[in-house]
MIGU-810567 format. One line per field, with one value per atom (N, C-alpha, C): residue number from 1; residue in one letter; chain; atom name; x negated, y, z. Coordinates in Angstrom, 2 decimals. Example, Ala and Ser with C-alpha at 12.3 -4.5 7.8 and 13.67 -1.06 7.14 Angstrom:
MIGU-810567
resi <- 1	1	1	2	2	2
resn <- A	A	A	S	S	S
chain <- A	A	A	A	A	A
name <- N	CA	C	N	CA	C
x <- -13.19	-12.30	-13.20	-12.85	-13.67	-12.90
y <- -5.69	-4.50	-3.30	-2.25	-1.06	0.03
z <- 7.80	7.80	7.80	7.08	7.14	7.87
***
This chain:
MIGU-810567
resi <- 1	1	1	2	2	2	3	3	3	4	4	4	5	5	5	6	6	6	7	7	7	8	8	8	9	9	9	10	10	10	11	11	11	12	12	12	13	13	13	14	14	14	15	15	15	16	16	16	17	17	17	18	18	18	19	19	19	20	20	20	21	21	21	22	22	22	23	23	23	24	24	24	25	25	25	26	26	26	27	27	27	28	28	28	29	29	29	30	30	30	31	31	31	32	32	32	33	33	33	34	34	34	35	35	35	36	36	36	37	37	37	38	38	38	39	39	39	40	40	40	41	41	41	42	42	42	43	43	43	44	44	44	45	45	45	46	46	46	47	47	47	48	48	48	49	49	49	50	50	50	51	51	51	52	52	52	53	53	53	54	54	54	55	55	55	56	56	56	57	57	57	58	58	58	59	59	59	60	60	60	61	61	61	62	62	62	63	63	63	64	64	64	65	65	65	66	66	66	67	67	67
resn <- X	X	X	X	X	X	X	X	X	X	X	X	X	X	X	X	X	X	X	X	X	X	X	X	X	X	X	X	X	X	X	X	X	X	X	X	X	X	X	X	X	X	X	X	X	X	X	X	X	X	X	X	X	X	X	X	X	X	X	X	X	X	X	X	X	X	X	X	X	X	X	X	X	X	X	X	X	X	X	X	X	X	X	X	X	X	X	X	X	X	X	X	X	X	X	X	X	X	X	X	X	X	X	X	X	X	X	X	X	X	X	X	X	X	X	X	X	X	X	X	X	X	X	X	X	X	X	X	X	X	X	X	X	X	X	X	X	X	X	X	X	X	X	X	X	X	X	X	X	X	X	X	X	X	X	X	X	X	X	X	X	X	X	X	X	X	X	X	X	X	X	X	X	X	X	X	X	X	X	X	X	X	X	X	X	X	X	X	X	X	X	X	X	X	X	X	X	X	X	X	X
chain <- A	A	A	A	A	A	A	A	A	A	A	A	A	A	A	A	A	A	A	A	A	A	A	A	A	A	A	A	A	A	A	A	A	A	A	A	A	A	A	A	A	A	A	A	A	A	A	A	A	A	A	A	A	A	A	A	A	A	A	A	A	A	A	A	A	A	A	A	A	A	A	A	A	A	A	A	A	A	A	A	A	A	A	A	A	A	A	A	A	A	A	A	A	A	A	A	A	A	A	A	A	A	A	A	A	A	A	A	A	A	A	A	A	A	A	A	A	A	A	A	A	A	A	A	A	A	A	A	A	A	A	A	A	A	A	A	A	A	A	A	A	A	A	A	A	A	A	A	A	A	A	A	A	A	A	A	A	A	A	A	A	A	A	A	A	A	A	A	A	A	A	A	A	A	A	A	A	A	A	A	A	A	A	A	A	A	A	A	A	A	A	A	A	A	A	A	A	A	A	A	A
name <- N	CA	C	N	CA	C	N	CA	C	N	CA	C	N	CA	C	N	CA	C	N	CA	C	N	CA	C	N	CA	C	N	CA	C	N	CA	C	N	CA	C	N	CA	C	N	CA	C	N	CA	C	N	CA	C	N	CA	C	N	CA	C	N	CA	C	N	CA	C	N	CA	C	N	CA	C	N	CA	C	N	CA	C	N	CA	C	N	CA	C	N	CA	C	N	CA	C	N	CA	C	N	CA	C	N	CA	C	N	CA	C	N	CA	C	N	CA	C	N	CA	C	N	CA	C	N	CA	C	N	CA	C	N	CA	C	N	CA	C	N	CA	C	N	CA	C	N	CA	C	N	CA	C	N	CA	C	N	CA	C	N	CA	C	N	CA	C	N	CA	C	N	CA	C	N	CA	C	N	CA	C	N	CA	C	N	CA	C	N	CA	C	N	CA	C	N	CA	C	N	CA	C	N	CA	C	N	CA	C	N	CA	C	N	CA	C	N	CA	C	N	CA	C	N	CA	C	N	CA	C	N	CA	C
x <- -0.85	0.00	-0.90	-0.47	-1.16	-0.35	-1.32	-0.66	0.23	0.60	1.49	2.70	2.68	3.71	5.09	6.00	7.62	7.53	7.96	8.91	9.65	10.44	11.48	10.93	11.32	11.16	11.30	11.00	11.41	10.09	10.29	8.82	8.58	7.39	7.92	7.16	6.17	5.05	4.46	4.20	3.51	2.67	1.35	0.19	-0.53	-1.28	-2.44	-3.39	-4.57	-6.02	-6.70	-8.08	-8.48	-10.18	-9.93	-11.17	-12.39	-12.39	-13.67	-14.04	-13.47	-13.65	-12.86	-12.65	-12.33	-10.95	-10.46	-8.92	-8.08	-6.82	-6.03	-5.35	-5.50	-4.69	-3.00	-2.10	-0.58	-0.45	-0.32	-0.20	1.33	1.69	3.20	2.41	3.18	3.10	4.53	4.98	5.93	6.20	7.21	7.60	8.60	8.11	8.67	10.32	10.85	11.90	11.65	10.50	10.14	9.63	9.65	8.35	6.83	6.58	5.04	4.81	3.66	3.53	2.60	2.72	2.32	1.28	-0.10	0.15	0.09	0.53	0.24	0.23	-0.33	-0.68	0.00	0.30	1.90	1.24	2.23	1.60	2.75	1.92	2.61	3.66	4.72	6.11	6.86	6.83	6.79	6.97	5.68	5.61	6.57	6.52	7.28	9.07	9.67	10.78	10.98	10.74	10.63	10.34	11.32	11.13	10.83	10.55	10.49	12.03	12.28	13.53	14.41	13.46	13.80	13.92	14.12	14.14	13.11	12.24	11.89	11.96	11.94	12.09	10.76	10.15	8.38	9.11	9.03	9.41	8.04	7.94	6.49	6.03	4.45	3.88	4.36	5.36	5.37	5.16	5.63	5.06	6.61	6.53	7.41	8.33	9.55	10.43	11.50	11.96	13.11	14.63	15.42	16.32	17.84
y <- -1.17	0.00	1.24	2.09	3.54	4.53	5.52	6.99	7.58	7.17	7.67	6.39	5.36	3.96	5.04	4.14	4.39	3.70	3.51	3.00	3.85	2.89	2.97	2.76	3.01	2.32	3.16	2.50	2.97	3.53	4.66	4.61	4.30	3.77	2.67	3.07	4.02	4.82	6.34	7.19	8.42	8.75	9.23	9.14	10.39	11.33	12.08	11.89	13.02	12.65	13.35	14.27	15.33	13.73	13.32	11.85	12.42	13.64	14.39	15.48	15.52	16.66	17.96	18.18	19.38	19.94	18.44	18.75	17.60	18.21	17.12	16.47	15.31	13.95	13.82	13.38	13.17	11.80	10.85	9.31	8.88	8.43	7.04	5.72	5.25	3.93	3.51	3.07	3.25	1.22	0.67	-0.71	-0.55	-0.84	-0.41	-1.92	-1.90	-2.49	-4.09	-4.15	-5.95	-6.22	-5.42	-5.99	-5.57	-5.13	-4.52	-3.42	-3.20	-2.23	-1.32	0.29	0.91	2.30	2.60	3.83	5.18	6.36	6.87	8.63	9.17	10.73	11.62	12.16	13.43	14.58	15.28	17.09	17.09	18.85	18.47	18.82	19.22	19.82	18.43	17.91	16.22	15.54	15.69	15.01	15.47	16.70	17.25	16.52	16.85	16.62	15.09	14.18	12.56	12.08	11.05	10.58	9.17	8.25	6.68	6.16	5.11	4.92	5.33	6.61	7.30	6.60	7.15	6.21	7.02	6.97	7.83	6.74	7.77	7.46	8.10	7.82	8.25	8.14	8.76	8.56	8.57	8.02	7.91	9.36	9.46	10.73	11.99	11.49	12.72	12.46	13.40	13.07	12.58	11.65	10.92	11.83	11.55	12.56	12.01	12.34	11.60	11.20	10.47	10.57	10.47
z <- 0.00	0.00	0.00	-0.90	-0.74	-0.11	-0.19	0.47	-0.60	-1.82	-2.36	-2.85	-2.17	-2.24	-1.48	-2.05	-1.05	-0.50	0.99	1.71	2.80	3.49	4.69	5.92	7.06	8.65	9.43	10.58	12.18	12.67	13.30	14.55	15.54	15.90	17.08	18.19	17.46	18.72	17.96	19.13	18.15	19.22	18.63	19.06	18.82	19.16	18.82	19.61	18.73	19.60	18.83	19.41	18.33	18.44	17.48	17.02	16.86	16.31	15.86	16.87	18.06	19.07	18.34	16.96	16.95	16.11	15.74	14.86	15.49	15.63	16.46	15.04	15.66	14.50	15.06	14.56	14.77	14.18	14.78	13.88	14.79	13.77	13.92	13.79	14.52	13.94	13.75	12.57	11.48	11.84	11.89	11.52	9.99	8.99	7.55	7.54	6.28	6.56	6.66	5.54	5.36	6.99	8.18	9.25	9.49	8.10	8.43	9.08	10.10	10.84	9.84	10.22	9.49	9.91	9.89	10.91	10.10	10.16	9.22	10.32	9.31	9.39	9.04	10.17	9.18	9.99	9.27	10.04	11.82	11.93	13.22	13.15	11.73	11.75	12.03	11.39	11.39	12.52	12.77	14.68	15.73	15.59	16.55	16.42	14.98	14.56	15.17	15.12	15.48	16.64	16.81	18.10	17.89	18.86	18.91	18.31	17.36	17.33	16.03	15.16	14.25	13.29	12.21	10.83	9.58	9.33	8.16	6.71	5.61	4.80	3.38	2.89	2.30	0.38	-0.16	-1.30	-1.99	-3.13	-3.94	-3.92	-3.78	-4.01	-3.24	-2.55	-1.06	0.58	1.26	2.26	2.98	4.41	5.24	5.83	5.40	6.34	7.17	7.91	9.17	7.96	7.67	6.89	8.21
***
């Protein structure tokens, strides 16, 4: 799967952490519809908007949004 594949899923955890000491990261970890876990990188408009439980939805070549 790439960063520009579609899919669907749930979030099942959300996470940050500045990894490099000096930019904070925002990661999901995404369970998509087949079962696969997923982790991915969104901004922080994103992060903020979403909770555990959510549903997003990633259409080809854009970025993940809550549906």
């Amino acid at each position: 799967m790439t960063n520009d594949s579609a899919w669907t899923g749930t979030v099942i955890k959300k996470s940050r952490a500045a990894l490099d000491g000096a930019n904070l990261y925002r990661r999901l970890k995404v369970q998509l519809d087949d079962g696969t876990q997923l982790d991915v990188k969104v901004d922080r408009d994103v992060w903020k908007d979403l909770n555990v439980g959510d549903h997003l939805v990633k259409p080809e070549g854009e970025s993940p949004r809550k549906s």
